[in-house]
Backbone as JSON Lines, residues from 0, in Angstrom:
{"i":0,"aa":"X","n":[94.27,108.96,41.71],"ca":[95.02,109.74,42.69],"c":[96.48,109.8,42.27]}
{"i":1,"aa":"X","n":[97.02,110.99,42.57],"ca":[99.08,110.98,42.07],"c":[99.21,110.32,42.97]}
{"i":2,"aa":"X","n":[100.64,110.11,42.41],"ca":[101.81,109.34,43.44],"c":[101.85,110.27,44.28]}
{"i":3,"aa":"X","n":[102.43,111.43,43.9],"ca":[102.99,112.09,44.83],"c":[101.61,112.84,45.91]}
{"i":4,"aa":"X","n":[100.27,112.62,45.83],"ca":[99.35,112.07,46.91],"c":[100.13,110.64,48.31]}
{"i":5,"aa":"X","n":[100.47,109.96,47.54],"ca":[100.66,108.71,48.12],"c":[102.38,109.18,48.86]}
{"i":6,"aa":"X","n":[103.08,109.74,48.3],"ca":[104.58,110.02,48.88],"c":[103.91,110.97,50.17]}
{"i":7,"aa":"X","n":[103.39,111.97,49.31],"ca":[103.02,112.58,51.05],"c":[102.5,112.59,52.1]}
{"i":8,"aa":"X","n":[101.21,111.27,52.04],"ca":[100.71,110.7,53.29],"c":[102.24,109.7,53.58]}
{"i":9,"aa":"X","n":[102.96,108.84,53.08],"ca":[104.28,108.45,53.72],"c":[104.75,109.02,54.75]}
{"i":10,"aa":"X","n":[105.01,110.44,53.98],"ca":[105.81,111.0,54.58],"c":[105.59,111.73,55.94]}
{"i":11,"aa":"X","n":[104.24,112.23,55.98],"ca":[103.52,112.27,57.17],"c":[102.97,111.63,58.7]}
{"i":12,"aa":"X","n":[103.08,110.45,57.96],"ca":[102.83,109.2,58.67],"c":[103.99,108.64,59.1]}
{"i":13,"aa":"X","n":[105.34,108.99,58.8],"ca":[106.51,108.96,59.63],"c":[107.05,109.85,60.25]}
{"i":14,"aa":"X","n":[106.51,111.24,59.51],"ca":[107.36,112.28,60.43],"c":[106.77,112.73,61.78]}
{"i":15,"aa":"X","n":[105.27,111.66,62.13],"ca":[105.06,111.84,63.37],"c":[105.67,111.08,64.43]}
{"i":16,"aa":"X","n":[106.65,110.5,63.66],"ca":[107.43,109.46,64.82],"c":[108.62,110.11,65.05]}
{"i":17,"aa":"X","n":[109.04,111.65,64.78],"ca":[110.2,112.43,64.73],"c":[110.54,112.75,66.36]}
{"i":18,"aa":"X","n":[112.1,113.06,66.62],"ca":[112.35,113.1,68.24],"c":[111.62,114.21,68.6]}
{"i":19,"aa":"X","n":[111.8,115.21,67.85],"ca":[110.51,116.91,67.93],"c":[109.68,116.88,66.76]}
{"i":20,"aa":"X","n":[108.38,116.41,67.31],"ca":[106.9,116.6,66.58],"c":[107.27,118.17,65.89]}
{"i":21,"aa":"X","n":[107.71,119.07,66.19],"ca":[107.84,120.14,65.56],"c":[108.73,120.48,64.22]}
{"i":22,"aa":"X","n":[109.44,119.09,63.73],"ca":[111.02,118.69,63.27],"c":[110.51,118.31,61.58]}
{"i":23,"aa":"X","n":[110.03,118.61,60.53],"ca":[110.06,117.82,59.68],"c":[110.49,116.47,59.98]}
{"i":24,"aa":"X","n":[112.27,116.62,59.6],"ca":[112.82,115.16,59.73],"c":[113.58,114.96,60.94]}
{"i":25,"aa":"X","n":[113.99,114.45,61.24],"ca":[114.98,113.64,62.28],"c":[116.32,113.92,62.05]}
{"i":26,"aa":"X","n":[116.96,114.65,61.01],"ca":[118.16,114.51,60.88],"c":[118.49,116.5,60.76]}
{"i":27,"aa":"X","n":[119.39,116.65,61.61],"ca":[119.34,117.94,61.17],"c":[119.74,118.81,59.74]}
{"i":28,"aa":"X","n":[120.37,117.93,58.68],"ca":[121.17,118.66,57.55],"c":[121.39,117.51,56.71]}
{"i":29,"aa":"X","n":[121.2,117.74,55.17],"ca":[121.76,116.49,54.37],"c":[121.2,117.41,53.53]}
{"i":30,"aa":"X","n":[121.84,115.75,52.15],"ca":[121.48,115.88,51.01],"c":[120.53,114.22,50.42]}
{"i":31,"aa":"X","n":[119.8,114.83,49.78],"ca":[119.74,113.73,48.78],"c":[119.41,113.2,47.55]}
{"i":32,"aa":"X","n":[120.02,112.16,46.78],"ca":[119.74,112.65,45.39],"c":[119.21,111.11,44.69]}
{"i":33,"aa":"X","n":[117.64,111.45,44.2],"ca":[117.23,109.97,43.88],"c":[117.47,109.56,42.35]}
{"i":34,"aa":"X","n":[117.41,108.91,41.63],"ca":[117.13,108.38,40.55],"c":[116.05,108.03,40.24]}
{"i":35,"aa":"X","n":[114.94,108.33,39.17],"ca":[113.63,108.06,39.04],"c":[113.39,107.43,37.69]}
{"i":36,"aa":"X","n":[112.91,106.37,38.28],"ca":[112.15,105.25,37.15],"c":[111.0,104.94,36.77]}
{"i":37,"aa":"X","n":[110.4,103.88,35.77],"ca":[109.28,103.72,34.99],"c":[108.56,105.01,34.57]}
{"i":38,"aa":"X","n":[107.51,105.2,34.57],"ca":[106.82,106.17,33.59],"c":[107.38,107.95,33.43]}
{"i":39,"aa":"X","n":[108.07,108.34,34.72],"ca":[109.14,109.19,34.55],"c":[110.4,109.15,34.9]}
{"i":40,"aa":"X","n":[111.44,109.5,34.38],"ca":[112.44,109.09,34.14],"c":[113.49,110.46,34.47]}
{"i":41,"aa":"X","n":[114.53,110.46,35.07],"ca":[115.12,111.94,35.32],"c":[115.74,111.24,36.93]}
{"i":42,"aa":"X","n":[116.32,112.83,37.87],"ca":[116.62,112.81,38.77],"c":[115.97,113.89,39.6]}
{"i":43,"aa":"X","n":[116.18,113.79,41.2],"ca":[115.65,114.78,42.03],"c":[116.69,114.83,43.35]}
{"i":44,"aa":"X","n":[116.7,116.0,43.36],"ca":[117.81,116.44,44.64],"c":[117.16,116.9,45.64]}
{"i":45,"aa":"X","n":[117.49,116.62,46.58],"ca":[116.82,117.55,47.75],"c":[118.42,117.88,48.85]}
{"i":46,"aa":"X","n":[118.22,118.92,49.01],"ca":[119.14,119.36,49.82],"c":[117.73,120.48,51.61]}
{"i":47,"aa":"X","n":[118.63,120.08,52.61],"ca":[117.76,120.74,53.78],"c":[118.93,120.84,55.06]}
{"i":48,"aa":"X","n":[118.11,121.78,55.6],"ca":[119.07,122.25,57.1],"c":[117.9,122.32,58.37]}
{"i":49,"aa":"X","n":[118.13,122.45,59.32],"ca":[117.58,122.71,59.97],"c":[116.17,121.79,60.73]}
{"i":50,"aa":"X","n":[116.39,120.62,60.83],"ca":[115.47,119.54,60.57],"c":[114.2,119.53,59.92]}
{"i":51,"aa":"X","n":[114.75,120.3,58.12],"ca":[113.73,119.89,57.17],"c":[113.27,121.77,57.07]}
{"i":52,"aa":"X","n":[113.66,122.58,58.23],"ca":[112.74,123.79,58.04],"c":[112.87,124.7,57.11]}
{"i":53,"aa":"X","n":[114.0,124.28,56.68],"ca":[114.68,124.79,55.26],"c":[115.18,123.74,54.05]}
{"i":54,"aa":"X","n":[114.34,124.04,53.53],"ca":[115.09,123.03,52.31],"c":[115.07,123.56,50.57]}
{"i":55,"aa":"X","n":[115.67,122.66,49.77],"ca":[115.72,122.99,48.24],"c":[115.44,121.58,48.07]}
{"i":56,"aa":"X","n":[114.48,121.46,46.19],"ca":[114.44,120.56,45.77],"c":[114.44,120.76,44.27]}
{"i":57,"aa":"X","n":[115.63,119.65,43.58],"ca":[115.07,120.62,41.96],"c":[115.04,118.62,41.35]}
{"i":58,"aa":"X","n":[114.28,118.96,40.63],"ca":[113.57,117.72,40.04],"c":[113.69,117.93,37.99]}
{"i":59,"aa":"X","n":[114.7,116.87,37.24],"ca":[114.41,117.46,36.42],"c":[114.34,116.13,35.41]}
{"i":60,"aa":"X","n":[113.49,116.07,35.06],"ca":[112.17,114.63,34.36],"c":[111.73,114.76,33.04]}
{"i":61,"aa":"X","n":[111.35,113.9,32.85],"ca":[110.85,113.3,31.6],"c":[109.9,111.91,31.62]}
{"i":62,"aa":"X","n":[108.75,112.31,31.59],"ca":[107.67,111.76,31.75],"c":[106.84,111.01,30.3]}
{"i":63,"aa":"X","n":[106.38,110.0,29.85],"ca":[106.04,109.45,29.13],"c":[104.8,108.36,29.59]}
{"i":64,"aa":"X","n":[103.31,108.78,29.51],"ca":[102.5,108.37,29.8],"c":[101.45,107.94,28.74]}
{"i":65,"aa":"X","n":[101.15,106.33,29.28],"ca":[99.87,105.78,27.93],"c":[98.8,105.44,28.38]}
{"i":66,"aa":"X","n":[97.71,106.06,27.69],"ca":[96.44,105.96,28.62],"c":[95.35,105.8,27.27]}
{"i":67,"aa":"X","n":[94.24,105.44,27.02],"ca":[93.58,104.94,25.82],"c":[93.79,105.38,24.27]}
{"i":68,"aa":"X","n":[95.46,104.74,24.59],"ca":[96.03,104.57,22.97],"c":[97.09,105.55,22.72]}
{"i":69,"aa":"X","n":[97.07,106.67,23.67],"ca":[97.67,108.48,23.51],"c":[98.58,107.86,24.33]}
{"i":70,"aa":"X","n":[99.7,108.81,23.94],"ca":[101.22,109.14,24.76],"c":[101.29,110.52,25.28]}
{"i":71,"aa":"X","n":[100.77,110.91,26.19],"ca":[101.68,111.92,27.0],"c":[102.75,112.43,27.37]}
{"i":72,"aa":"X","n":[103.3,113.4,26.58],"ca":[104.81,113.58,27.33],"c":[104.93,114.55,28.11]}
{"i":73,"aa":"X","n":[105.26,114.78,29.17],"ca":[105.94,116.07,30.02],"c":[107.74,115.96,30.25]}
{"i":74,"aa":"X","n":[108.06,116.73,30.31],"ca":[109.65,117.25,30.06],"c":[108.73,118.43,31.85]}
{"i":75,"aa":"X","n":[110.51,118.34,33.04],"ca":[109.81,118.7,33.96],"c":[111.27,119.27,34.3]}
{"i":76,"aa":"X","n":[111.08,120.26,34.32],"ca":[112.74,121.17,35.22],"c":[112.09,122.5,36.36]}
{"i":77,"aa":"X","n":[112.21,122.01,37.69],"ca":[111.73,122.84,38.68],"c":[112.47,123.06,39.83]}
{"i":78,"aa":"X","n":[112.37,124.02,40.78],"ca":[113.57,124.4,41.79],"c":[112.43,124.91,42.53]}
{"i":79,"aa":"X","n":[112.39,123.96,43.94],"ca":[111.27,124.63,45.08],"c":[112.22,124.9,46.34]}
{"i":80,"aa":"X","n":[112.05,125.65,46.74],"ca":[112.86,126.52,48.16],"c":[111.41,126.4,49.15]}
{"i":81,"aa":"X","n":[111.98,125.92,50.33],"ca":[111.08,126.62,51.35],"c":[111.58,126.46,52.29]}
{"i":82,"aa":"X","n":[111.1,128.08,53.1],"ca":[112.03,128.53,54.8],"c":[110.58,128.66,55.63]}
{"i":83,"aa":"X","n":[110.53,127.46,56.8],"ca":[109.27,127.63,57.12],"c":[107.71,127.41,56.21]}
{"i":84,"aa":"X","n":[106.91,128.61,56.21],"ca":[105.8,128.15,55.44],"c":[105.74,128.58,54.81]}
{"i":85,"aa":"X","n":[106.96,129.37,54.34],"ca":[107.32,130.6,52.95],"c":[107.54,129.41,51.85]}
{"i":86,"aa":"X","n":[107.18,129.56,50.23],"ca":[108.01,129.14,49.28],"c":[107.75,129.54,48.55]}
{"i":87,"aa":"X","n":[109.32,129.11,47.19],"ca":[109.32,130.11,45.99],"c":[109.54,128.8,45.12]}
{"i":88,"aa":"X","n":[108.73,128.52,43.89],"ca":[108.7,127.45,43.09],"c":[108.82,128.0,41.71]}
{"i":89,"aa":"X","n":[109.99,127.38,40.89],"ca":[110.27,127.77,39.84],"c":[110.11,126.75,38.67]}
{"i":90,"aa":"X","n":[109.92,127.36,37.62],"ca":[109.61,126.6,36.5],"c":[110.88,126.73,35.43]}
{"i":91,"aa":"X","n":[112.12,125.89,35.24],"ca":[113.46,126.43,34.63],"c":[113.16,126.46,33.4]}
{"i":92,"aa":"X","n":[112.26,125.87,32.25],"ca":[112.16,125.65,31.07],"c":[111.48,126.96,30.88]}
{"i":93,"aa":"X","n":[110.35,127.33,31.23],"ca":[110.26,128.83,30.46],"c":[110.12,129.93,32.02]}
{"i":94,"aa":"X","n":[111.22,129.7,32.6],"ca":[111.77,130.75,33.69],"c":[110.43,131.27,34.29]}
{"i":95,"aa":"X","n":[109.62,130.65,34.78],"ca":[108.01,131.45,35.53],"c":[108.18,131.21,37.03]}
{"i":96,"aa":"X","n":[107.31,131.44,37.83],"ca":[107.86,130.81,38.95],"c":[106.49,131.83,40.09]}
{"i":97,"aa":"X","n":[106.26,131.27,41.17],"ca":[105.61,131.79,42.48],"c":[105.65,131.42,43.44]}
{"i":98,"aa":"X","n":[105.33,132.17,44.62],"ca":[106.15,132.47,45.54],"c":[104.7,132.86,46.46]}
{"i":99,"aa":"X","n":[104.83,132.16,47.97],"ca":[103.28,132.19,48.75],"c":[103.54,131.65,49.96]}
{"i":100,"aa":"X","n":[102.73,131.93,50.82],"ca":[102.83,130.73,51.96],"c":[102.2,129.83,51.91]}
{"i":101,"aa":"X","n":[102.91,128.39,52.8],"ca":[101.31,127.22,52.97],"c":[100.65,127.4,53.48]}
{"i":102,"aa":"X","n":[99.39,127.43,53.43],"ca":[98.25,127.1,54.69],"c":[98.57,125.99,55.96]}
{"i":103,"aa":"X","n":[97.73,126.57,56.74],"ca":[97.78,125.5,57.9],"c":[98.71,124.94,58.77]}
{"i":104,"aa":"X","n":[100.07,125.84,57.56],"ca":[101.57,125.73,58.78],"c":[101.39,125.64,60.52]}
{"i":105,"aa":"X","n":[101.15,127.07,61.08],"ca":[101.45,127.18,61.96],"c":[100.04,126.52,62.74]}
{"i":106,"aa":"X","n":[99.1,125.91,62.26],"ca":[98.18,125.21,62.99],"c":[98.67,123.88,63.66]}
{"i":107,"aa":"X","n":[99.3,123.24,62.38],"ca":[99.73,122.01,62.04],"c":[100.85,122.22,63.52]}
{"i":108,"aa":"X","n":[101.54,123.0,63.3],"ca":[102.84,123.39,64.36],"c":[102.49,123.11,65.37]}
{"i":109,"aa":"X","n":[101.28,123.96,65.76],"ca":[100.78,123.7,67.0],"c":[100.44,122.74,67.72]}
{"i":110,"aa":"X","n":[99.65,121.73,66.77],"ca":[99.2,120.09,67.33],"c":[100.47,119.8,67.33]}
{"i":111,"aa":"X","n":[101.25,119.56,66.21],"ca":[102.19,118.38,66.55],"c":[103.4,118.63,67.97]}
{"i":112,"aa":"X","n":[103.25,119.82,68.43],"ca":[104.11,120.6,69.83],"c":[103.48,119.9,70.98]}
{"i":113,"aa":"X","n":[101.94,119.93,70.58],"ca":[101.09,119.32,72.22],"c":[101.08,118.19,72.49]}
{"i":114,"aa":"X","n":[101.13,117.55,71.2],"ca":[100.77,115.94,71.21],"c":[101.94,115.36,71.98]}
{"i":115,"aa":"X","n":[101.28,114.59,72.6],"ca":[102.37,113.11,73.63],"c":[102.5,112.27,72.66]}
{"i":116,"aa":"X","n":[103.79,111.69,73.21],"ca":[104.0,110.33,72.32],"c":[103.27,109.68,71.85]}
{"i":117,"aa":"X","n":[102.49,109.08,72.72],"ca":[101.09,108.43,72.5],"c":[99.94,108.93,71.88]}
{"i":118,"aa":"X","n":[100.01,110.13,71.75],"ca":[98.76,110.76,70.86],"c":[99.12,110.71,69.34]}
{"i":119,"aa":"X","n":[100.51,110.81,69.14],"ca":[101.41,110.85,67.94],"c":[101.02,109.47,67.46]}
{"i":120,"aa":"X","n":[101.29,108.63,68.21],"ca":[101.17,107.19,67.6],"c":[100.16,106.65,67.12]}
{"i":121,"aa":"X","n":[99.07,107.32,67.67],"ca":[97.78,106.91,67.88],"c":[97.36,107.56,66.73]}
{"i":122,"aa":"X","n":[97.52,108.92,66.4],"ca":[97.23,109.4,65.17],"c":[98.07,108.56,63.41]}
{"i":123,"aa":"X","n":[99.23,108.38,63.85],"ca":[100.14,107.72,63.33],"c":[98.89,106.52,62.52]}
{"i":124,"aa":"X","n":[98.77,105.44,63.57],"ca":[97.98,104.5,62.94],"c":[96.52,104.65,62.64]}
{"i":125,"aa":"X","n":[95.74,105.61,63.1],"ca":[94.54,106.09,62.65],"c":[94.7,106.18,61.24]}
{"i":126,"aa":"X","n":[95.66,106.71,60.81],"ca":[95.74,107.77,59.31],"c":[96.3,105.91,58.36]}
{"i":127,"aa":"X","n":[96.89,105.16,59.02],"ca":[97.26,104.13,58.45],"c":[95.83,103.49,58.23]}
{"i":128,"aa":"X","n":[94.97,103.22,59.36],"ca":[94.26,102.13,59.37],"c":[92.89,102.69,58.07]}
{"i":129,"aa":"X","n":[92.56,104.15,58.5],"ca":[91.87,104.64,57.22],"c":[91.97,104.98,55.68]}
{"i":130,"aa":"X","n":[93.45,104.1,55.41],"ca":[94.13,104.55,54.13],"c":[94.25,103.02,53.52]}
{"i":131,"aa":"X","n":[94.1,101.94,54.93],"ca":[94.17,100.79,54.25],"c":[95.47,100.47,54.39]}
{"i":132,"aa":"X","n":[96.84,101.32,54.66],"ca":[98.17,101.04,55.17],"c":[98.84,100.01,55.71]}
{"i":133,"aa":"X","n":[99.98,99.54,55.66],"ca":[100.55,98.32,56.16],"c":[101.6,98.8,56.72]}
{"i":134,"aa":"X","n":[102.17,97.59,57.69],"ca":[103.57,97.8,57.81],"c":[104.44,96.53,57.59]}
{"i":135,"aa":"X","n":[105.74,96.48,57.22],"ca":[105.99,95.52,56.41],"c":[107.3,95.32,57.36]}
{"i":136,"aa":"X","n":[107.6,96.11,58.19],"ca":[109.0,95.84,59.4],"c":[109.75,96.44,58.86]}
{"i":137,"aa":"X","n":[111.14,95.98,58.93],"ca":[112.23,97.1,58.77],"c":[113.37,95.99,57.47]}
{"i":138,"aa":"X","n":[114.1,97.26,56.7],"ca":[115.1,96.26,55.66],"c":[116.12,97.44,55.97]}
{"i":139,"aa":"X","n":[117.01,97.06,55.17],"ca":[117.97,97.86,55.41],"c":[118.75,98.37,53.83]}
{"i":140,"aa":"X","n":[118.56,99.44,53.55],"ca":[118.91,100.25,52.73],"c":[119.97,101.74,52.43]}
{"i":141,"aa":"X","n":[120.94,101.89,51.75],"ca":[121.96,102.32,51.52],"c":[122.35,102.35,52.98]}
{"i":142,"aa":"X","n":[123.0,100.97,53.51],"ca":[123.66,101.02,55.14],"c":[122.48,101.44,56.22]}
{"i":143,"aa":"X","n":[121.16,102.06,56.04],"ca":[120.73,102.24,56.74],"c":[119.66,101.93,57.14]}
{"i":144,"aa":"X","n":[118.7,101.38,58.22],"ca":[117.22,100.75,58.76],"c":[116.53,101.65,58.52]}
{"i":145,"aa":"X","n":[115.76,101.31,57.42],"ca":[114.61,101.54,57.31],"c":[113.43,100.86,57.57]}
{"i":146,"aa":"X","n":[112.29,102.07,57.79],"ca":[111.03,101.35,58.13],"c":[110.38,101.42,56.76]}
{"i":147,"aa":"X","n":[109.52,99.93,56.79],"ca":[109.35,99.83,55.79],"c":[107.57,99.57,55.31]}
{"i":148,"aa":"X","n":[106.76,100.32,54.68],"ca":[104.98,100.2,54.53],"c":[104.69,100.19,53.14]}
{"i":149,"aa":"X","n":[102.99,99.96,53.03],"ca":[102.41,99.29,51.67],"c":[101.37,100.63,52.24]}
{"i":150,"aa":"X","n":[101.07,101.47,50.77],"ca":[100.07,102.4,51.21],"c":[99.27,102.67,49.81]}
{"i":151,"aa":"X","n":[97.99,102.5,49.44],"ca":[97.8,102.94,48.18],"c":[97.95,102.83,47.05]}
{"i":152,"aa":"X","n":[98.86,101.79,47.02],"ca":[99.52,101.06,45.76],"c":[101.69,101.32,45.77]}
{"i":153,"aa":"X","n":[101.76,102.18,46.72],"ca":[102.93,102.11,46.91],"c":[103.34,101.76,48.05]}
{"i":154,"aa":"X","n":[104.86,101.6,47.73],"ca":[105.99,100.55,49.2],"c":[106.77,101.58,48.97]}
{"i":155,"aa":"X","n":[107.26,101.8,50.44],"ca":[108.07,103.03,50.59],"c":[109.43,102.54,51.88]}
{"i":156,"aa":"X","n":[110.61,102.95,51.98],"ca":[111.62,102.78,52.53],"c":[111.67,104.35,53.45]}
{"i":157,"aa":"X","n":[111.69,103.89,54.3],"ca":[111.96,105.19,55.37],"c":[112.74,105.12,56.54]}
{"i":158,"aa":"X","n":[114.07,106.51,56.44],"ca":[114.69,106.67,57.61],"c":[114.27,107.72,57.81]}
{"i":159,"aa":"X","n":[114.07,107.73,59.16],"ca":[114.02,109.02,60.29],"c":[113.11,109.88,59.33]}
{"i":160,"aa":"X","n":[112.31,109.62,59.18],"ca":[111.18,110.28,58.61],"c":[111.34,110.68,57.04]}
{"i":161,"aa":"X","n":[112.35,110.33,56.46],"ca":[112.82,110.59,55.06],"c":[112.62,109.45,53.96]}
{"i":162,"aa":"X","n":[112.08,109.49,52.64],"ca":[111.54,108.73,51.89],"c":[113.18,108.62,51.43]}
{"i":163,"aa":"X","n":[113.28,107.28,51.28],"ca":[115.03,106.87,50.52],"c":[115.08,105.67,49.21]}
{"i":164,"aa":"X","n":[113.67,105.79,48.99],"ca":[112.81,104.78,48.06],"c":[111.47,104.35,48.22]}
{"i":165,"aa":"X","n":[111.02,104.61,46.94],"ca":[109.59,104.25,46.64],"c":[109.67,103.64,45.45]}
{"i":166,"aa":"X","n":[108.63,102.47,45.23],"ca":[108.23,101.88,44.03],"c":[106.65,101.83,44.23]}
{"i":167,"aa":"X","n":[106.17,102.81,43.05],"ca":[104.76,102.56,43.22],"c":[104.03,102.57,42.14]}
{"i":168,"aa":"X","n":[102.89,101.66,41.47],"ca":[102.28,101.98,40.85],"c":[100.61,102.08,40.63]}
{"i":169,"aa":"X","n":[100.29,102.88,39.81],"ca":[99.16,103.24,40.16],"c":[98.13,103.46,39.22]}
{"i":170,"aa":"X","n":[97.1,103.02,38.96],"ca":[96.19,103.24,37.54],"c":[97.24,102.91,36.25]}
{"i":171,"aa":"X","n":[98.25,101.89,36.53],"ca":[98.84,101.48,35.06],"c":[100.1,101.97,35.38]}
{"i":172,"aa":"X","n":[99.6,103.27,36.34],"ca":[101.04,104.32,36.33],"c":[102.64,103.68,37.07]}
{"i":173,"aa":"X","n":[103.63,103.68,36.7],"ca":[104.88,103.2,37.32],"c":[105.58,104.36,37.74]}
{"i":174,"aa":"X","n":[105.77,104.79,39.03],"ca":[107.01,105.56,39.01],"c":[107.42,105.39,40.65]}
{"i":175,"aa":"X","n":[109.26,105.47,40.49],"ca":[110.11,104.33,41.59],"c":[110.99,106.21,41.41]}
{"i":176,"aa":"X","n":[110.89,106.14,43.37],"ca":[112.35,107.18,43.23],"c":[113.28,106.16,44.08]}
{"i":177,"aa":"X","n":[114.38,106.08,43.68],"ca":[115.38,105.09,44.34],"c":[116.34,106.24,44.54]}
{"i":178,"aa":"X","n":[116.75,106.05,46.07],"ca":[117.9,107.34,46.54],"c":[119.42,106.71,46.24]}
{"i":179,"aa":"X","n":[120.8,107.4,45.55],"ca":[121.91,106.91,45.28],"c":[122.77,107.4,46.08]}
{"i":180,"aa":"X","n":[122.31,108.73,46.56],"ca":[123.58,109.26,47.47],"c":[122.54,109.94,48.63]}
{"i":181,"aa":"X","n":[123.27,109.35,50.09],"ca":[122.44,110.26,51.05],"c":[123.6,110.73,51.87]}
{"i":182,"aa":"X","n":[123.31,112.09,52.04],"ca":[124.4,112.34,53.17],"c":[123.42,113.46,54.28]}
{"i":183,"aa":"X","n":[124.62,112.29,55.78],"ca":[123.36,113.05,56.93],"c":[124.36,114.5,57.46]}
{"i":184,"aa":"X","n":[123.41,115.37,58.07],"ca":[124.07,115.84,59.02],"c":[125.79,117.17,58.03]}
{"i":185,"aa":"X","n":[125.63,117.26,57.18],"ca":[126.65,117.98,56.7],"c":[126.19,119.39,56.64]}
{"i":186,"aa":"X","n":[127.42,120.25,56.43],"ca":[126.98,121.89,56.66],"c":[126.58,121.89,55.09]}
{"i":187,"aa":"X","n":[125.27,122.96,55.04],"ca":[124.96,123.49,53.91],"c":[124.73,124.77,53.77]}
{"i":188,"aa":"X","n":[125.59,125.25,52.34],"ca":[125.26,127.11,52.16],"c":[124.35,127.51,52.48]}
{"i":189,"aa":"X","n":[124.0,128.89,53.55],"ca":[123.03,129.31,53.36],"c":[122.58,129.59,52.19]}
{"i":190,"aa":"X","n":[123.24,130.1,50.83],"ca":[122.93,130.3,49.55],"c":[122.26,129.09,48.95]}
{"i":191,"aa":"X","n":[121.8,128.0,49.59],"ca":[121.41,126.89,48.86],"c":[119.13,127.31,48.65]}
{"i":192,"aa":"X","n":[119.28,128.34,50.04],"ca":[117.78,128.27,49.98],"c":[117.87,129.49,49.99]}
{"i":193,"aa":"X","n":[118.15,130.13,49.01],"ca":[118.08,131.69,48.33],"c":[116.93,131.76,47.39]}
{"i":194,"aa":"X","n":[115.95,132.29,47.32],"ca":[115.65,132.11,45.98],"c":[115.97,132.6,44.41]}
{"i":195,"aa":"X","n":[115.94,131.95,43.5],"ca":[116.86,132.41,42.81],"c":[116.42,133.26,41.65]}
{"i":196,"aa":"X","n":[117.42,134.34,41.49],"ca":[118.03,135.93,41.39],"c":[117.18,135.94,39.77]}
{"i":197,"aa":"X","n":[117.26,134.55,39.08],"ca":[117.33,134.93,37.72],"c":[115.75,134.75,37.41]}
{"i":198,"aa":"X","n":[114.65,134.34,38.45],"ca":[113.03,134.09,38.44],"c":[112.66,135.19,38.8]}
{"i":199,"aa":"X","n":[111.12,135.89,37.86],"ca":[110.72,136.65,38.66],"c":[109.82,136.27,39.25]}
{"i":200,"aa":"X","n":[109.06,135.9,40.76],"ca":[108.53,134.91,41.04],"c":[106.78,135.64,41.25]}
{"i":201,"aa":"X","n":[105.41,135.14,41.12],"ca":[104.64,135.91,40.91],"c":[104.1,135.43,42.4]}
{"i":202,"aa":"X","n":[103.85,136.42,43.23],"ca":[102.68,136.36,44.44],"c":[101.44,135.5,44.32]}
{"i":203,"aa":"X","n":[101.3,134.43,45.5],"ca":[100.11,133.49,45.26],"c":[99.66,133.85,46.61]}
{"i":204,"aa":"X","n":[98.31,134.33,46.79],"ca":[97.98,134.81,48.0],"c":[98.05,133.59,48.98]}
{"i":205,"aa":"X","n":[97.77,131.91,48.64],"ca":[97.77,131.04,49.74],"c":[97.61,129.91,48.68]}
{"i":206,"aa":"X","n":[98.38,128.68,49.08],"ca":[98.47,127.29,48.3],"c":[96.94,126.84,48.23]}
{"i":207,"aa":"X","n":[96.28,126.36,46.99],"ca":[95.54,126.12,47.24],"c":[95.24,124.39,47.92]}
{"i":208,"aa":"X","n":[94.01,124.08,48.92],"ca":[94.43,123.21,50.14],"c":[94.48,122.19,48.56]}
{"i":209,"aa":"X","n":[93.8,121.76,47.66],"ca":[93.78,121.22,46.29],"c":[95.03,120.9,45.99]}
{"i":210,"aa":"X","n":[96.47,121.48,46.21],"ca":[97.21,120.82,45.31],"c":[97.66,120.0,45.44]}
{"i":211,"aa":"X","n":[97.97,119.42,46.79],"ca":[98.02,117.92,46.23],"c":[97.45,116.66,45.65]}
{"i":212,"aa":"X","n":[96.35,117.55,45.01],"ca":[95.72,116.18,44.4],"c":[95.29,116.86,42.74]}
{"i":213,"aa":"X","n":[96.18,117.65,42.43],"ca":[96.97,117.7,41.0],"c":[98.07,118.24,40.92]}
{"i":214,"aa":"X","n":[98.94,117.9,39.76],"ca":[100.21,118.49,39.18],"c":[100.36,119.79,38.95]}
């Protein structure tokens, strides 16, 4: 299974503890920018407005993987925009890029609007207890409380529904995003979730429900 399987049940599994079930995150506006270690190596930005309903993320890596005897390399430069359940994902190394909605957006919308606190929670630890999930209490990271869980082979640091560190490894695999700069709550260009001018981006009729469980 990827990591980034494992980052996004995290991330799910906290953002149902958000003040509006309807909210990605908890915070209305930031930035943030991680540093990424063991088997890929690089940085990732995320910039968002609107609690999460708009955001940018550009990720740009270098990956080095050993698996019976072979080295794998990937080299990774990408820029994902999404407004709502719209997004445009770009590929910077040979300029490709597409552009689609998610599935299941506005379904998803819908439960998480009806649900009571208590149904939230309740789902919350369902999705924990069938994943094998922990909770490990709270530490405190760049100044701020985080909650803190064991899921899958990864430990994850979470504010207000936002991953601010992970160390996880997995089938041999190592990879740690550690966050260096977070900033909450600041104004951001609308030009930040433009998509950009210089991609021509190709029509994907619908994500397939599959991708998160490949690259």
């Amino acid at each position: 299974m990827k990591t980034f399987v494992v980052l996004f049940i995290l991330s799910i599994s906290f953002s149902l503890g958000a003040q509006e079930k309807s909210e990605r995150v908890a915070v209305k506006s930031g930035q943030i920018r991680y540093e990424l270690t063991g088997s890929t190596k690089g940085t990732k930005t995320i910039w968002w407005d609107n609690y999460g309903d708009k955001s940018y993320e550009e990720i740009k890596s270098t990956s080095e993987i050993k698996m019976f005897g072979m080295v794998n390399k990937e080299e990774v430069h990408t820029v994902t925009i999404m407004i709502g359940d719209k997004f445009w994902s770009a590929n910077l190394l040979d300029n490709t890029g597409q552009k689609g909605t998610m599935p299941y957006y506005d379904a998803a919308q819908e439960i998480a609007e009806e649900m009571s606190d208590a149904e939230a929670k309740q789902l919350e630890q369902q999705l924990m207890d069938a994943l094998g999930g922990e909770k490990l209490g709270s530490e405190t990271f760049l100044n701020r409380k985080c909650e803190v869980m064991k899921l899958l082979g990864a430990k994850a640091w979470v504010y207000k529904g936002m991953l601010l560190k992970t160390e996880a490894k997995i089938m041999g695999i190592e990879a740690n995003e550690i966050a260096t700069l977070f900033k909450e709550n600041i104004s951001v260009p609308a030009s930040k979730f433009e998509p950009l001018s210089t991609i021509n981006y190709e029509e994907v009729a619908q994500m397939q429900e599959g991708m998160f469980y490949t690259n």
